[in-house]
mmCIF file of the N, C-alpha and C atoms, coordinates in Angstrom:
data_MODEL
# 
_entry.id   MODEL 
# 
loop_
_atom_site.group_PDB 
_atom_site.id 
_atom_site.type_symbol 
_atom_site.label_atom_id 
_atom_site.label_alt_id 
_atom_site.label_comp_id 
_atom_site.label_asym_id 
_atom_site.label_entity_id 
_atom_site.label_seq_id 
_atom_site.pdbx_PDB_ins_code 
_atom_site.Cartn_x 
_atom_site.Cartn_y 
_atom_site.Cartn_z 
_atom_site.occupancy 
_atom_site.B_iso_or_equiv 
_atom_site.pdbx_formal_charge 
_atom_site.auth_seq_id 
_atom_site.auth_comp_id 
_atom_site.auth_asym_id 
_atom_site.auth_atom_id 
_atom_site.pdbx_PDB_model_num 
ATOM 1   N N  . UNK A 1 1  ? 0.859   -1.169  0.000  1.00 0.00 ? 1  UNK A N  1 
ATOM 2   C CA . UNK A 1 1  ? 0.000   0.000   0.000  1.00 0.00 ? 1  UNK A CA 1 
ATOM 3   C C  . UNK A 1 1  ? 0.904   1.231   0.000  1.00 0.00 ? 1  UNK A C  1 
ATOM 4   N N  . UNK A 1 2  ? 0.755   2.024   -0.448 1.00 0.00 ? 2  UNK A N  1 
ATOM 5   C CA . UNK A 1 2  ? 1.171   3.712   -0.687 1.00 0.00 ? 2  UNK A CA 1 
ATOM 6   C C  . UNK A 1 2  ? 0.885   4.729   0.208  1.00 0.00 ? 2  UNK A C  1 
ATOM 7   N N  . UNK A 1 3  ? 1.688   5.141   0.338  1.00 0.00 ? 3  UNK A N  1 
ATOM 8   C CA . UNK A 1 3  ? 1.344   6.457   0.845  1.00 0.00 ? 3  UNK A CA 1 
ATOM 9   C C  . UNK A 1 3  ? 1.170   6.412   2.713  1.00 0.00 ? 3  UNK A C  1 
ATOM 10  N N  . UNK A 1 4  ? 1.376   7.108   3.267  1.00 0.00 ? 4  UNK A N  1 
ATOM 11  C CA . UNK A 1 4  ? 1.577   7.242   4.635  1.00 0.00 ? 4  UNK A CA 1 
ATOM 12  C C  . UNK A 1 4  ? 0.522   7.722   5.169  1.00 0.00 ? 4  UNK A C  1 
ATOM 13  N N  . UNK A 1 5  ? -0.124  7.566   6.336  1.00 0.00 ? 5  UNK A N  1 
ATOM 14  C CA . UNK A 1 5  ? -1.149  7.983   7.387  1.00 0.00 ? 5  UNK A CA 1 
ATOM 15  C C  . UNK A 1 5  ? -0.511  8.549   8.234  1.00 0.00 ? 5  UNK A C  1 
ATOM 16  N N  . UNK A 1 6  ? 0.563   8.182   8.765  1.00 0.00 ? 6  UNK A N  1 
ATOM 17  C CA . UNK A 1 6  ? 1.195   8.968   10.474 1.00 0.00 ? 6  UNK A CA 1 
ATOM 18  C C  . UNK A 1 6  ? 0.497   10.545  10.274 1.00 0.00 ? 6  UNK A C  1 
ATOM 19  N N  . UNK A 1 7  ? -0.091  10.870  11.590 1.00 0.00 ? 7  UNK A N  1 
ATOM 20  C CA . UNK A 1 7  ? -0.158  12.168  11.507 1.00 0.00 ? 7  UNK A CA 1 
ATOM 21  C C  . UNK A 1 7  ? -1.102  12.733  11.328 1.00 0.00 ? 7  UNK A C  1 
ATOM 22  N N  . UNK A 1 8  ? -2.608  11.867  10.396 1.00 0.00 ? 8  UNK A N  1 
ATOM 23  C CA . UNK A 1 8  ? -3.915  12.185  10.520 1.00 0.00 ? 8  UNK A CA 1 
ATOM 24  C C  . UNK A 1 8  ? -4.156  11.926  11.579 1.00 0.00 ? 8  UNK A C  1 
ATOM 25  N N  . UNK A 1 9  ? -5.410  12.846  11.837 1.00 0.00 ? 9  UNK A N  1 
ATOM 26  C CA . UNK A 1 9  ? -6.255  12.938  12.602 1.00 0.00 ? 9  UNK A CA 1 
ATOM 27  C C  . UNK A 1 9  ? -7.602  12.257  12.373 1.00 0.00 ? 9  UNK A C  1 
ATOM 28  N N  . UNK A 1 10 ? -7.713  11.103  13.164 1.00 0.00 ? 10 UNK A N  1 
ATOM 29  C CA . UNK A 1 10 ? -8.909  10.094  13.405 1.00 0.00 ? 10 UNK A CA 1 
ATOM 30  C C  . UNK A 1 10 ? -10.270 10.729  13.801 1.00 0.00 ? 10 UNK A C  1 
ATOM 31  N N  . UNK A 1 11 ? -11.365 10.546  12.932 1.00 0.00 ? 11 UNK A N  1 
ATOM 32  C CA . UNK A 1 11 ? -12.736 10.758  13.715 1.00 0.00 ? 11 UNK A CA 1 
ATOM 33  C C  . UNK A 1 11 ? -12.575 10.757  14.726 1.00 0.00 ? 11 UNK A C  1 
ATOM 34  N N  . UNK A 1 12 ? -11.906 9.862   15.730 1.00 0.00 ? 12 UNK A N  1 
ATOM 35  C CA . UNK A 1 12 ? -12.309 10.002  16.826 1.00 0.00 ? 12 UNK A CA 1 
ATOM 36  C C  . UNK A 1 12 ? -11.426 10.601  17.503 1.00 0.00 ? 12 UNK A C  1 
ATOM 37  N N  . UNK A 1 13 ? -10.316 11.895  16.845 1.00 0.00 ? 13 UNK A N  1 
ATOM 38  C CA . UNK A 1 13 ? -9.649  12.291  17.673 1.00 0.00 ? 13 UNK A CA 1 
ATOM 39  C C  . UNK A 1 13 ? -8.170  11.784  17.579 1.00 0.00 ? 13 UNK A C  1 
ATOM 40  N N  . UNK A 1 14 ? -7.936  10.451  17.698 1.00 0.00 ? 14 UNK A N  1 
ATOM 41  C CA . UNK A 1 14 ? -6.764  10.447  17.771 1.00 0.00 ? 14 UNK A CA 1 
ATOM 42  C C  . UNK A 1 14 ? -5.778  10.328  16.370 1.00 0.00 ? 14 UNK A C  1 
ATOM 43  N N  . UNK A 1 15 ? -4.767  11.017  16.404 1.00 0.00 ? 15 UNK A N  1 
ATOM 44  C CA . UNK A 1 15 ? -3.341  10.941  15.831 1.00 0.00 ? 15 UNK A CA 1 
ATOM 45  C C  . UNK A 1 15 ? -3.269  9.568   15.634 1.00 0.00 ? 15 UNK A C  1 
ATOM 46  N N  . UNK A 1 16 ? -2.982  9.793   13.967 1.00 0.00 ? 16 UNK A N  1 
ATOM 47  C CA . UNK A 1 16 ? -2.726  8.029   14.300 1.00 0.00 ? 16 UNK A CA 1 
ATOM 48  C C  . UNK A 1 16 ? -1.040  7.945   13.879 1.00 0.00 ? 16 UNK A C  1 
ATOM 49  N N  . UNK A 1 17 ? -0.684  7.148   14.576 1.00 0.00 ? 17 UNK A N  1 
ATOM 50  C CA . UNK A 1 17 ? 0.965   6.929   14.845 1.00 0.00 ? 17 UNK A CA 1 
ATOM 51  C C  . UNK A 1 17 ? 1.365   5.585   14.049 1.00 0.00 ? 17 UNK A C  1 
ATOM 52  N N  . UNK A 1 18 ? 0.779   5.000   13.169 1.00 0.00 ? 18 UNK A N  1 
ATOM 53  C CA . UNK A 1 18 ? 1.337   4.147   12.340 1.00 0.00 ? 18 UNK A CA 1 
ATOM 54  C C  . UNK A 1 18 ? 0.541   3.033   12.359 1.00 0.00 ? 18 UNK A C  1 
ATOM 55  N N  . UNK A 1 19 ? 0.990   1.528   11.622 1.00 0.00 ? 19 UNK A N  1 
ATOM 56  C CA . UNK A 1 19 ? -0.056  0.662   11.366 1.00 0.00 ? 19 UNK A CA 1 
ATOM 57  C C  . UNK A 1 19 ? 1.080   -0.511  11.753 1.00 0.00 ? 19 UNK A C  1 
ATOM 58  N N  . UNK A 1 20 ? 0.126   -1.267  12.580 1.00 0.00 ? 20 UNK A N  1 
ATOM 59  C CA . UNK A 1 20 ? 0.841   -2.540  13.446 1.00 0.00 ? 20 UNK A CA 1 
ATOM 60  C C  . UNK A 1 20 ? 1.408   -3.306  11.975 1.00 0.00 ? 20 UNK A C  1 
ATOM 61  N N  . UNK A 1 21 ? 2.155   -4.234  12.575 1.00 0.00 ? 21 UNK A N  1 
ATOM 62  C CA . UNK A 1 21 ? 2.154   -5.116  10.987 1.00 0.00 ? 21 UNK A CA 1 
ATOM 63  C C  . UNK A 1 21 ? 0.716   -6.166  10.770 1.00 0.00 ? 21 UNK A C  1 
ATOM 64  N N  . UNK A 1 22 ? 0.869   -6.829  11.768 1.00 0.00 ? 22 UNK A N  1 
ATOM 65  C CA . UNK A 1 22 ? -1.086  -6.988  11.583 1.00 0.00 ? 22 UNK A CA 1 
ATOM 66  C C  . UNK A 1 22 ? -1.814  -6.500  10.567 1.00 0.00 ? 22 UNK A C  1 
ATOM 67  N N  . UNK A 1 23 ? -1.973  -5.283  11.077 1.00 0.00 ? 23 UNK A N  1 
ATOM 68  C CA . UNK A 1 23 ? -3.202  -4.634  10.160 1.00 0.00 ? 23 UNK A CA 1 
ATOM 69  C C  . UNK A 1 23 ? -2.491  -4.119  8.894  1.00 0.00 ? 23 UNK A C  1 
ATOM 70  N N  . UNK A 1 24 ? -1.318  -4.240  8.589  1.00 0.00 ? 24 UNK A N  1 
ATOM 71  C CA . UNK A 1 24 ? -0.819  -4.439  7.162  1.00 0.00 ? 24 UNK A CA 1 
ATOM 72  C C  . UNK A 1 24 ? -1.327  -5.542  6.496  1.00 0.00 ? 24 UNK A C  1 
ATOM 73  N N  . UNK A 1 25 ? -0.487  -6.436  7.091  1.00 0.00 ? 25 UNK A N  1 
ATOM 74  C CA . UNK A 1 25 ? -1.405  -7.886  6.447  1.00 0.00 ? 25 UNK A CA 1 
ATOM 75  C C  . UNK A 1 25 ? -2.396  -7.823  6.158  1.00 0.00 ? 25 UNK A C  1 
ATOM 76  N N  . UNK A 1 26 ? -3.706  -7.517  7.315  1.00 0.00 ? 26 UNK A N  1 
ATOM 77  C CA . UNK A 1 26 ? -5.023  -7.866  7.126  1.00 0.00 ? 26 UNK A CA 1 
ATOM 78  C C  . UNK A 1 26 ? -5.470  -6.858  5.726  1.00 0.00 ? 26 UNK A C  1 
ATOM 79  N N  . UNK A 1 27 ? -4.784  -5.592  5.775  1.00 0.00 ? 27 UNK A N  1 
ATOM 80  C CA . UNK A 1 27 ? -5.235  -4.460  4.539  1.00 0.00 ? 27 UNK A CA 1 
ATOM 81  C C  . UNK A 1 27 ? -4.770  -5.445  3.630  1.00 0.00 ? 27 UNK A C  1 
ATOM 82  N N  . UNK A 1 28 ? -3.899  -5.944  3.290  1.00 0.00 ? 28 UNK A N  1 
ATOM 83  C CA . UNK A 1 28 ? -3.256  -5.956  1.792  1.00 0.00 ? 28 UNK A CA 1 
ATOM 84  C C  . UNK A 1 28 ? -4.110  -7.464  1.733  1.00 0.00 ? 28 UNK A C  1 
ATOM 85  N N  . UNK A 1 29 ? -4.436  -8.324  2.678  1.00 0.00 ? 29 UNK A N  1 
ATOM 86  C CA . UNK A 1 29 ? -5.259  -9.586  2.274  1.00 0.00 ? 29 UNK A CA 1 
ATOM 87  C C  . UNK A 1 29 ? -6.825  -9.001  1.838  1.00 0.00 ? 29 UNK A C  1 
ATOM 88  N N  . UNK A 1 30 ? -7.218  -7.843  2.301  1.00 0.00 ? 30 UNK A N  1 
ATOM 89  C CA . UNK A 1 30 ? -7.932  -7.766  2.180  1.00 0.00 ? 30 UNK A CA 1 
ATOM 90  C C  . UNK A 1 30 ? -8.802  -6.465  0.876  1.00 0.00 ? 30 UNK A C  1 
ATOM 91  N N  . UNK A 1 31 ? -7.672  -6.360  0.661  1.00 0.00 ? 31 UNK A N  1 
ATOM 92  C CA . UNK A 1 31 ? -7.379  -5.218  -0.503 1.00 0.00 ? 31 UNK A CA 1 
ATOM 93  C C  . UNK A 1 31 ? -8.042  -3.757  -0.631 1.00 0.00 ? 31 UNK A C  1 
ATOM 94  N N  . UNK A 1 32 ? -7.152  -3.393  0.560  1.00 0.00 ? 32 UNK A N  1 
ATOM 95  C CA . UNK A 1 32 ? -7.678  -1.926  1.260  1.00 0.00 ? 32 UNK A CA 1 
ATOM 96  C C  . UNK A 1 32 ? -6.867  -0.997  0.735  1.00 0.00 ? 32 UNK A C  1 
ATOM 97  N N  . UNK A 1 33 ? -7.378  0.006   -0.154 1.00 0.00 ? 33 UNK A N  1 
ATOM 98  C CA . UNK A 1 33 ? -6.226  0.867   -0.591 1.00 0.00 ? 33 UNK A CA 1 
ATOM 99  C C  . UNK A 1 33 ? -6.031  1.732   0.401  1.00 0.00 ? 33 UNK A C  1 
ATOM 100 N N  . UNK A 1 34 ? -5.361  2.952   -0.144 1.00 0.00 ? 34 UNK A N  1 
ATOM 101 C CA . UNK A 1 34 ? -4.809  3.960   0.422  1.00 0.00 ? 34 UNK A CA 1 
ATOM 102 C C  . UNK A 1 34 ? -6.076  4.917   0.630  1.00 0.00 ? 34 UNK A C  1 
ATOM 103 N N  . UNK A 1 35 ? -6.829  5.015   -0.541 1.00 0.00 ? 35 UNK A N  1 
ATOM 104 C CA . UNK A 1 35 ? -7.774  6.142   -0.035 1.00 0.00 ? 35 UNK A CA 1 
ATOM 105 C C  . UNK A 1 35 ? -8.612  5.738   0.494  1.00 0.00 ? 35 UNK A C  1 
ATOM 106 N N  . UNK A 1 36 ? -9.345  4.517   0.807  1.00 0.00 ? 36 UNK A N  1 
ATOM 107 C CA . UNK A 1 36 ? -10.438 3.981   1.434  1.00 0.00 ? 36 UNK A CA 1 
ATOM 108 C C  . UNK A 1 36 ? -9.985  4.007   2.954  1.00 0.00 ? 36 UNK A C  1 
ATOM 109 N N  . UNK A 1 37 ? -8.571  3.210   3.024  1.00 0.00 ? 37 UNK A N  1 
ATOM 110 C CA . UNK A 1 37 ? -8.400  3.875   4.465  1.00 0.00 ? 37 UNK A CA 1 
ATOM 111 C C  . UNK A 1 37 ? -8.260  4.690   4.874  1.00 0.00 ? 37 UNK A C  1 
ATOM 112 N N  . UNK A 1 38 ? -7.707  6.102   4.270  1.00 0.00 ? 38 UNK A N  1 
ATOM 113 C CA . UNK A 1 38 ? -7.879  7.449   4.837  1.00 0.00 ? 38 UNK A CA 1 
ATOM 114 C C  . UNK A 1 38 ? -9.183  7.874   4.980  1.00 0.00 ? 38 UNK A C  1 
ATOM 115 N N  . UNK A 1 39 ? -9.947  7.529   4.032  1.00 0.00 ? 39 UNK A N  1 
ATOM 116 C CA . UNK A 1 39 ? -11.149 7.917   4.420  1.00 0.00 ? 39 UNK A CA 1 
ATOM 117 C C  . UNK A 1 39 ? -11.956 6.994   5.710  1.00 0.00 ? 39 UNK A C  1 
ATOM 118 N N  . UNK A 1 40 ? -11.514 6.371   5.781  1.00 0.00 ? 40 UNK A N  1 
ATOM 119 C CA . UNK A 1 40 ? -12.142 5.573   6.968  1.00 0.00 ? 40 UNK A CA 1 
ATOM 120 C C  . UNK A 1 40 ? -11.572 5.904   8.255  1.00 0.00 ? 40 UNK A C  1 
ATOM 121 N N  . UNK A 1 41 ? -10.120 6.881   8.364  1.00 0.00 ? 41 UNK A N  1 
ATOM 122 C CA . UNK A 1 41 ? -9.536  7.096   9.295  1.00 0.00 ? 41 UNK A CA 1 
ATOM 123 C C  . UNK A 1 41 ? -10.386 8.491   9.862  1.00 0.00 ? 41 UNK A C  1 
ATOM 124 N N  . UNK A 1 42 ? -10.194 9.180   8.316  1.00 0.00 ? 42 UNK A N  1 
ATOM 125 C CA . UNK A 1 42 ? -11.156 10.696  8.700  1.00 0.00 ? 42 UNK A CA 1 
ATOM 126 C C  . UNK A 1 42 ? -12.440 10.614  8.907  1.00 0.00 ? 42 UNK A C  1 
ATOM 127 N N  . UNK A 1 43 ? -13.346 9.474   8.207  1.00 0.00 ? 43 UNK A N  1 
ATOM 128 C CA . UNK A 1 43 ? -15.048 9.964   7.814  1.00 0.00 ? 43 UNK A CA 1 
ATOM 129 C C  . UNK A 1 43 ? -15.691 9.295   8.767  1.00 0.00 ? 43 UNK A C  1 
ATOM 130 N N  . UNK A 1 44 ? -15.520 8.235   9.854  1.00 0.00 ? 44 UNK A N  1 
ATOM 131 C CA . UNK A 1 44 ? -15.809 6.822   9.970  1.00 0.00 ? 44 UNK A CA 1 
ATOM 132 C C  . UNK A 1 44 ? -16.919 7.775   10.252 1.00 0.00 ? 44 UNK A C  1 
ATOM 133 N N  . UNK A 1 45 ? -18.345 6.947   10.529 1.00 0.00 ? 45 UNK A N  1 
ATOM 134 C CA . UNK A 1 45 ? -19.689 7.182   10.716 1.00 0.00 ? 45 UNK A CA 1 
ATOM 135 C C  . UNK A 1 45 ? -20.317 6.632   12.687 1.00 0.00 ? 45 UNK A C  1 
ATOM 136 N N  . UNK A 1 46 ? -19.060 5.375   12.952 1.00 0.00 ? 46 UNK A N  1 
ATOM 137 C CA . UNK A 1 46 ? -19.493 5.154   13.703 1.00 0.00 ? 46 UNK A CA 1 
ATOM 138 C C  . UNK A 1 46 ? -18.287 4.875   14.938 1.00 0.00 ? 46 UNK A C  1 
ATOM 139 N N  . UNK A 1 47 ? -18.509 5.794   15.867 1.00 0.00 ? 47 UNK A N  1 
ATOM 140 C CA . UNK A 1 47 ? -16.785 5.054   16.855 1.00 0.00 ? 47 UNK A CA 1 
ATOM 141 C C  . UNK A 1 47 ? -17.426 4.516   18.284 1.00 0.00 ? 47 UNK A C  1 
ATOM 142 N N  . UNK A 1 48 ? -17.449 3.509   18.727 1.00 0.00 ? 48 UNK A N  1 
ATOM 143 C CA . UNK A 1 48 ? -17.224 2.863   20.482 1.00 0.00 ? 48 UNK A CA 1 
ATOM 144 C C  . UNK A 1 48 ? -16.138 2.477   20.626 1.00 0.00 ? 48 UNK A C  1 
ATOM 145 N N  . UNK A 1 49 ? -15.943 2.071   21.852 1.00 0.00 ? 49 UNK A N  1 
ATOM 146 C CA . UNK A 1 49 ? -14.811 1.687   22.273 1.00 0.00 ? 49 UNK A CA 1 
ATOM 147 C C  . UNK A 1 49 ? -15.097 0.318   22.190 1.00 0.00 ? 49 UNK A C  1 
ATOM 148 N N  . UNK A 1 50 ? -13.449 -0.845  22.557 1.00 0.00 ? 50 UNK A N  1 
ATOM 149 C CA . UNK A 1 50 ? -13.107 -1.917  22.130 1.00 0.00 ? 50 UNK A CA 1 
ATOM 150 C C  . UNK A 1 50 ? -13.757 -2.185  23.353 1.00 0.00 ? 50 UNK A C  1 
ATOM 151 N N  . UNK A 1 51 ? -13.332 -4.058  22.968 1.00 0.00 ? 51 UNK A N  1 
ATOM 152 C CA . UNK A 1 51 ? -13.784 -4.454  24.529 1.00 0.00 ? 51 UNK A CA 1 
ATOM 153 C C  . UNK A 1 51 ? -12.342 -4.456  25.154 1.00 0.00 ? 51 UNK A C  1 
ATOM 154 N N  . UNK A 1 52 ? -10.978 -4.296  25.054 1.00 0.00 ? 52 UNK A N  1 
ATOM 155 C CA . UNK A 1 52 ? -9.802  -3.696  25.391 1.00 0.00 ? 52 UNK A CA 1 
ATOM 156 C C  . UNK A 1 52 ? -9.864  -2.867  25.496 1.00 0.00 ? 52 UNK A C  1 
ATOM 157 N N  . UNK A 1 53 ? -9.972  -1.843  26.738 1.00 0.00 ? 53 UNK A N  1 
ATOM 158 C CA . UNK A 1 53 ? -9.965  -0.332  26.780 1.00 0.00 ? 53 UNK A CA 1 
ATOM 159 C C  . UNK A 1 53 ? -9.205  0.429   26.293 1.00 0.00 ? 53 UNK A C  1 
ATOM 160 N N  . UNK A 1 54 ? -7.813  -0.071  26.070 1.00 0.00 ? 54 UNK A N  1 
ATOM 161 C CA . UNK A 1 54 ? -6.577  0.743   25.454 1.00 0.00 ? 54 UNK A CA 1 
ATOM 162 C C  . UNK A 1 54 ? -7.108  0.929   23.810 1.00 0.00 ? 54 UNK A C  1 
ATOM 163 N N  . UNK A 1 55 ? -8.648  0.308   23.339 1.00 0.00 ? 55 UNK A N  1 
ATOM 164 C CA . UNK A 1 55 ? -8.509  0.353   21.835 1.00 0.00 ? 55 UNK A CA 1 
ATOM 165 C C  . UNK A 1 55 ? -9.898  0.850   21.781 1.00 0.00 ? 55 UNK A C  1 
ATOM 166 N N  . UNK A 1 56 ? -9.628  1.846   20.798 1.00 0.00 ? 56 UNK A N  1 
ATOM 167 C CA . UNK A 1 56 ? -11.205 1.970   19.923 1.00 0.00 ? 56 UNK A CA 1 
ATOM 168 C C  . UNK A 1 56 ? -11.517 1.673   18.805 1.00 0.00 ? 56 UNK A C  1 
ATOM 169 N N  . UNK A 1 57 ? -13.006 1.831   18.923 1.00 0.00 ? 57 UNK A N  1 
ATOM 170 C CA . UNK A 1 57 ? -12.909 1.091   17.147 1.00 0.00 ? 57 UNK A CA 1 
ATOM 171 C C  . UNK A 1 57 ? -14.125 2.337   16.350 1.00 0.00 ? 57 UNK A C  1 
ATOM 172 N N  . UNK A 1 58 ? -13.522 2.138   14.983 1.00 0.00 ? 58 UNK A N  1 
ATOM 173 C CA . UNK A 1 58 ? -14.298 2.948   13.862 1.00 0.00 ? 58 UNK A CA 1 
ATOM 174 C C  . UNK A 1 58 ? -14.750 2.425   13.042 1.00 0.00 ? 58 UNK A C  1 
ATOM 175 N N  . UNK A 1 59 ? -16.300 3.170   12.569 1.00 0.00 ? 59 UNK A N  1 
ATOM 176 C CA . UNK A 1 59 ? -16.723 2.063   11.239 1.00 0.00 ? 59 UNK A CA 1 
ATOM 177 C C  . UNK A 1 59 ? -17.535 3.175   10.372 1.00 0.00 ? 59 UNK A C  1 
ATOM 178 N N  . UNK A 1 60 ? -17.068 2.497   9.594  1.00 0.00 ? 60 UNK A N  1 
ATOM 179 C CA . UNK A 1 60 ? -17.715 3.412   7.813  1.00 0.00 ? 60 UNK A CA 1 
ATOM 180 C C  . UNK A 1 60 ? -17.871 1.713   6.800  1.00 0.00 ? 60 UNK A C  1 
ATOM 181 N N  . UNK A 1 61 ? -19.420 2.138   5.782  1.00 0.00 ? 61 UNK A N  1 
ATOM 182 C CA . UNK A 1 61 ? -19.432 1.138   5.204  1.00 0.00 ? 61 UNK A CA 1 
ATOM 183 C C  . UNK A 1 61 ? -19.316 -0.786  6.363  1.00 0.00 ? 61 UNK A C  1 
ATOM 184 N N  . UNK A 1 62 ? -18.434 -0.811  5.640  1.00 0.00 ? 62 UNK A N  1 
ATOM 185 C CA . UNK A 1 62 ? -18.510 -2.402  5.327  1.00 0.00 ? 62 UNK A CA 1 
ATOM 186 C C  . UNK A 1 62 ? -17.273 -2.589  6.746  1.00 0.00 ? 62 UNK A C  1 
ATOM 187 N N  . UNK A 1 63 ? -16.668 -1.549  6.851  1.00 0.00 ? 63 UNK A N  1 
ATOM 188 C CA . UNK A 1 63 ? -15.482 -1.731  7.140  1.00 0.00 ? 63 UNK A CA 1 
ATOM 189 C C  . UNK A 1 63 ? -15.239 -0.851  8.963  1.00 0.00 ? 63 UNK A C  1 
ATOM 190 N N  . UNK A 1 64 ? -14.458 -2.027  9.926  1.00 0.00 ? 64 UNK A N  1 
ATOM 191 C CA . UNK A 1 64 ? -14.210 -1.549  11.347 1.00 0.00 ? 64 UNK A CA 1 
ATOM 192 C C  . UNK A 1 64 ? -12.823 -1.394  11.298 1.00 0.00 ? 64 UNK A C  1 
ATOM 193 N N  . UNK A 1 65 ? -12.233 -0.187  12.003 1.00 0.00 ? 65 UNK A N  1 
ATOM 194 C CA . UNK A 1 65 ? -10.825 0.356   12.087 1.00 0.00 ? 65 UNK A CA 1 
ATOM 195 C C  . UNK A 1 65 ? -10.603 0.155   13.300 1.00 0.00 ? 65 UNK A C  1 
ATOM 196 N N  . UNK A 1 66 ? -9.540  -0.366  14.096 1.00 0.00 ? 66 UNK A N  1 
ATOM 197 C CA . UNK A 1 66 ? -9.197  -0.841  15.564 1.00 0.00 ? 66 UNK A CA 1 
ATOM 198 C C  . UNK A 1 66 ? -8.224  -0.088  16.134 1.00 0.00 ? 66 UNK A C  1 
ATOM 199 N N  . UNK A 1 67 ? -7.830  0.945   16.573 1.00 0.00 ? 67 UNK A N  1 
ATOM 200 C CA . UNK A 1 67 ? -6.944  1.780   17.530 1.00 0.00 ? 67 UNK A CA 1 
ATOM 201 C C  . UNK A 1 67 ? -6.431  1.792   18.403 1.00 0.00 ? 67 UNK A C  1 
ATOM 202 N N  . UNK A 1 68 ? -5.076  2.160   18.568 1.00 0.00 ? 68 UNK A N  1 
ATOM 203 C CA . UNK A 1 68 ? -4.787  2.056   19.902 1.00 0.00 ? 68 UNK A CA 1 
ATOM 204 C C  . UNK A 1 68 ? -4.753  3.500   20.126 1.00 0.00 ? 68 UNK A C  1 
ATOM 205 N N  . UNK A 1 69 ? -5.365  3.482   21.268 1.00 0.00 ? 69 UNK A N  1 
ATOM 206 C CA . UNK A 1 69 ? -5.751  4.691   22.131 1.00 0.00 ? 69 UNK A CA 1 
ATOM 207 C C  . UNK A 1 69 ? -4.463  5.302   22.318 1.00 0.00 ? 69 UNK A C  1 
ATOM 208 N N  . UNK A 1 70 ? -3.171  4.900   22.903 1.00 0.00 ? 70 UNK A N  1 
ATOM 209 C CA . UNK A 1 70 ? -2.350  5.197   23.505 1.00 0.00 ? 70 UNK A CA 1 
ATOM 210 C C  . UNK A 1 70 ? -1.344  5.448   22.494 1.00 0.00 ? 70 UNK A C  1 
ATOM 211 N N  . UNK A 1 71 ? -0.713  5.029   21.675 1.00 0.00 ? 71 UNK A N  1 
ATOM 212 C CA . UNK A 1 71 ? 0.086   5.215   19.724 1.00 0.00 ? 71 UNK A CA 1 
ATOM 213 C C  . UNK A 1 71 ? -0.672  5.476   19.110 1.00 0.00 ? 71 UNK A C  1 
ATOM 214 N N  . UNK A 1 72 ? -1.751  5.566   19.114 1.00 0.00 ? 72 UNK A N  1 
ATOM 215 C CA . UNK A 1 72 ? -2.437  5.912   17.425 1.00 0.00 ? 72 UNK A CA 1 
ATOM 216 C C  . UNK A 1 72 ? -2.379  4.750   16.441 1.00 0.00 ? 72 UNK A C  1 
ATOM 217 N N  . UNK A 1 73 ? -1.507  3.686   17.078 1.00 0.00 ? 73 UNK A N  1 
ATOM 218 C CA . UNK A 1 73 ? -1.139  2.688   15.975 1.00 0.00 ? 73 UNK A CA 1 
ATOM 219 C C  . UNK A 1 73 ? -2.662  2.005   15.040 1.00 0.00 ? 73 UNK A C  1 
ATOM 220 N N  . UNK A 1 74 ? -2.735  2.108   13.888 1.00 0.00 ? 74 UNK A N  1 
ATOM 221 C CA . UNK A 1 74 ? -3.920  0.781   13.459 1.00 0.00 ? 74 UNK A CA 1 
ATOM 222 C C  . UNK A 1 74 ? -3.730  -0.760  13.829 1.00 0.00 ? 74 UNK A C  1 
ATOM 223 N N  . UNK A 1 75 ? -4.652  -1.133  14.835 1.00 0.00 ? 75 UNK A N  1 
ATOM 224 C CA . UNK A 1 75 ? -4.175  -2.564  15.236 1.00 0.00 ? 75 UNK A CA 1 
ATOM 225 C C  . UNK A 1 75 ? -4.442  -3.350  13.944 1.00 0.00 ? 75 UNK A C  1 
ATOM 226 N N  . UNK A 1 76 ? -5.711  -3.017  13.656 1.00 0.00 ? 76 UNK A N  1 
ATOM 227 C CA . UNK A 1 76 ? -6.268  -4.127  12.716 1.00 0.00 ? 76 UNK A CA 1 
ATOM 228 C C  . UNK A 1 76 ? -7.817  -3.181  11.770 1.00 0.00 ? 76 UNK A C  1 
ATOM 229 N N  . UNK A 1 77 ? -7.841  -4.362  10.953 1.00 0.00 ? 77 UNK A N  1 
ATOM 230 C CA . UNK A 1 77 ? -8.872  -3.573  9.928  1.00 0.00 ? 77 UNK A CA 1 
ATOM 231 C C  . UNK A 1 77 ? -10.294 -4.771  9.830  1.00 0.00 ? 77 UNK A C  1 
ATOM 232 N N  . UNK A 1 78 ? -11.037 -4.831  9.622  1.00 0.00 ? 78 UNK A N  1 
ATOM 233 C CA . UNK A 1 78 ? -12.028 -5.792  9.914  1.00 0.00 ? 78 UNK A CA 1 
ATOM 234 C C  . UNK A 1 78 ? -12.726 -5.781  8.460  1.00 0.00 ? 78 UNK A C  1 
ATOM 235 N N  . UNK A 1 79 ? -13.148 -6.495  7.669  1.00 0.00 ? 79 UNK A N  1 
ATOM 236 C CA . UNK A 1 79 ? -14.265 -6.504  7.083  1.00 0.00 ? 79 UNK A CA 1 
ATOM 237 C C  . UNK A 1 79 ? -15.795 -7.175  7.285  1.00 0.00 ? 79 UNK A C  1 
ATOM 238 N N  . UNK A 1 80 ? -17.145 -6.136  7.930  1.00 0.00 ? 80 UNK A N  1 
ATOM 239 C CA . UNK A 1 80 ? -17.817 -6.696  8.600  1.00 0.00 ? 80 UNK A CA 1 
ATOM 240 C C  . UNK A 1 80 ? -18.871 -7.597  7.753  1.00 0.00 ? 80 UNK A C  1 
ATOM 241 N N  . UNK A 1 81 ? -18.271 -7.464  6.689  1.00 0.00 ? 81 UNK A N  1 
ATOM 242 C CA . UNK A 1 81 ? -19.737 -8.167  5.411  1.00 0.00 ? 81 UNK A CA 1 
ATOM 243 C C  . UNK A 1 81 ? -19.052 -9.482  5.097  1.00 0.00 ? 81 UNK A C  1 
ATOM 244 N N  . UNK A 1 82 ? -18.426 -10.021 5.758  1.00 0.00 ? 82 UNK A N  1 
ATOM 245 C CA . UNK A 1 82 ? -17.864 -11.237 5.636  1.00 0.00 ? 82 UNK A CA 1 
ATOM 246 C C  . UNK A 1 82 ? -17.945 -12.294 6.760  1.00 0.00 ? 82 UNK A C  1 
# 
């Protein structure tokens, strides 16, 4: 995938500080570009928190974004229509 995220600002506020390798994997298995995840970082429609408190989660479409509260890191990316 292309292009860098560090440094947006998440719907829900947080900075996001980079993407676990995890949720690399899961993007590129799951064939998440670059702009769908920015837009899912900026637009999401829907944020609660994890059942891990250190994480929140975001959702736009089809698709849940997993956070760490504390890095900004993307833990993981979900596709919920599957």
């Amino acid at each position: 995938m292309s292009g860098d995220v560090r440094g947006l600002k998440s719907a829900s506020g947080i900075l996001i500080g980079g993407i676990t390798y995890h949720a690399s994997l899961r993007m590129e298995e799951r064939g998440i570009s670059h702009e769908t995840l920015v837009d899912l970082i900026k637009n999401a429609a829907i944020i609660y928190p994890d059942r891990n408190p250190a994480r929140i989660c975001q959702q736009k479409d089809r698709w849940k974004l997993v956070l760490d509260r504390n890095t900004g890191d993307i833990v993981t990316i979900v596709d919920l229509s599957s």
